[in-house]
N, C-alpha and C positions, 0 to 999 in steps of 0.2 A: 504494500500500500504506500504508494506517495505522496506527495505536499501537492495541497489543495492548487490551481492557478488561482493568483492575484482578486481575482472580481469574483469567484466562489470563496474565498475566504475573509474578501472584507463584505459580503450578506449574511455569511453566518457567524462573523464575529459581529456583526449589527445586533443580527438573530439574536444573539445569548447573550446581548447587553439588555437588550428590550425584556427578554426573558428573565434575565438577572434581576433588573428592576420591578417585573411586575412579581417574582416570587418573594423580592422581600417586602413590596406593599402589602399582598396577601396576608402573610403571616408576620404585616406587624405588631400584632398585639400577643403575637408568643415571644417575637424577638426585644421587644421592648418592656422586656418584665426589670425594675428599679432591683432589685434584689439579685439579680441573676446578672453577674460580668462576663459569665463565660458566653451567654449569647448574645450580650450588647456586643463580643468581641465577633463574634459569630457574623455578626450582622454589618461589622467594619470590614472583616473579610471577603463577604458577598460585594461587598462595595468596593472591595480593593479589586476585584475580578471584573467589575462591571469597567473599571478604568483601567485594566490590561487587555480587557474584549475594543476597548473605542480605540487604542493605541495602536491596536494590531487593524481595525478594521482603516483608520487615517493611513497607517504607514502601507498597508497595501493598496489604498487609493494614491497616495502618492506613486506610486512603483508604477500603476496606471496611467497616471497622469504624465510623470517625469522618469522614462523608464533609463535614462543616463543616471542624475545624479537622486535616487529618493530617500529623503531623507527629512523625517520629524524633528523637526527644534524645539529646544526648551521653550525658549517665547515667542510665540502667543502658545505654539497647539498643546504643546505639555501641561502647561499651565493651567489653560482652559479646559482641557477634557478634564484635569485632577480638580479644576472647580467642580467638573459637571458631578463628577463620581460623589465627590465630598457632599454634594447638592445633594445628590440620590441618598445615598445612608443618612443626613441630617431629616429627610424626611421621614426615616425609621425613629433614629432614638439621635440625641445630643450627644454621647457619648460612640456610638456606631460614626459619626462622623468622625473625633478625633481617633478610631482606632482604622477608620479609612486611611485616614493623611497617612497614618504611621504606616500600615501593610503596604500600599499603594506606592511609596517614595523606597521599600524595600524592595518591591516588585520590577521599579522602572531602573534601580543600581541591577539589577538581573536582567530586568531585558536589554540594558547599556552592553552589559558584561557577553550573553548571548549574540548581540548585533553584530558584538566586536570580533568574535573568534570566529562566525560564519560568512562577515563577507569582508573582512577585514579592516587594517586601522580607517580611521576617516582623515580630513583634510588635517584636522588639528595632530592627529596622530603619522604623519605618512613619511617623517622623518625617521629611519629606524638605520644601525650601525648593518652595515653590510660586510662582503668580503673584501668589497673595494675603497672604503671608507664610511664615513657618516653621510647620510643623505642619498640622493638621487644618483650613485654610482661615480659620486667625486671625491677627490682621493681626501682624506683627514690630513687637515694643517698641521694635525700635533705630532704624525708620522716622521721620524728622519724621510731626507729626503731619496735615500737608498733602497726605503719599503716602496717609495711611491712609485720608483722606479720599474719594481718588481709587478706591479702592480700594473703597470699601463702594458706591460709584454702578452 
């Protein structure tokens, strides 16, 4: 079994945000029981998934849209959808909201950390130490100039 194409996976990460949202409206009067933290936590987790479903479903629109360079930035769309997510759980419980922020900002150092090893560094990252020096295959300053020699042969 293989990975969804691009426009089948941002409808059903849509899917299972909409679904995410209307399962914690449903049951929010179990989720928001004052006594009970383990499902106010419960219910910031559903909400931290509802903002890793919008994340995945923007970042494969953009892959559609901009299929050279795609890529989600922190501001505006990061930002925004982790309003929209924090929106959704605060309509649960006051408390589901700040365990939203917390799971959610755990979620998106993971999905940073997954972006980065499957399709490699990005702009900020694209200097990295090679065979041939630092950088874009130009020799290191700080080499004698006997290495660099070796190095252009």
């Amino acid at each position: 079994m293989g990975l969804l194409p691009p426009n089948y996976s941002m409808f059903s990460s849509l899917a299972l945000s909409v679904v995410t949202i209307a399962v914690m409206q449903m049951f929010k009067d179990q989720i928001a029981v004052e006594g009970n933290l383990i499902r106010l936590a419960i219910g910031g987790f559903a909400g931290s998934w509802v903002f890793v479903f919008l994340v995945t479903a923007l970042g494969n629109f953009y892959s559609l849209m901009f299929p050279r360079n795609p890529q989600v930035n922190l501001f505006p769309e990061i930002i925004v959808i982790l309003f929209m997510a924090v929106i959704a759980s605060a309509m649960v419980h006051r408390i589901c909201a700040t365990t939203c922020l917390i799971f959610s900002l755990v979620a998106l150092y993971y999905l940073n950390k997954i972006t980065q090893t499957s399709s490699g560094p990005t702009a900020s990252g694209s200097y990295v130490a090679t065979s041939q020096g630092v950088g874009r295959g130009k020799p290191n300053p700080q080499t004698p100039k006997s290495q660099n020699k070796k190095q252009k042969r």
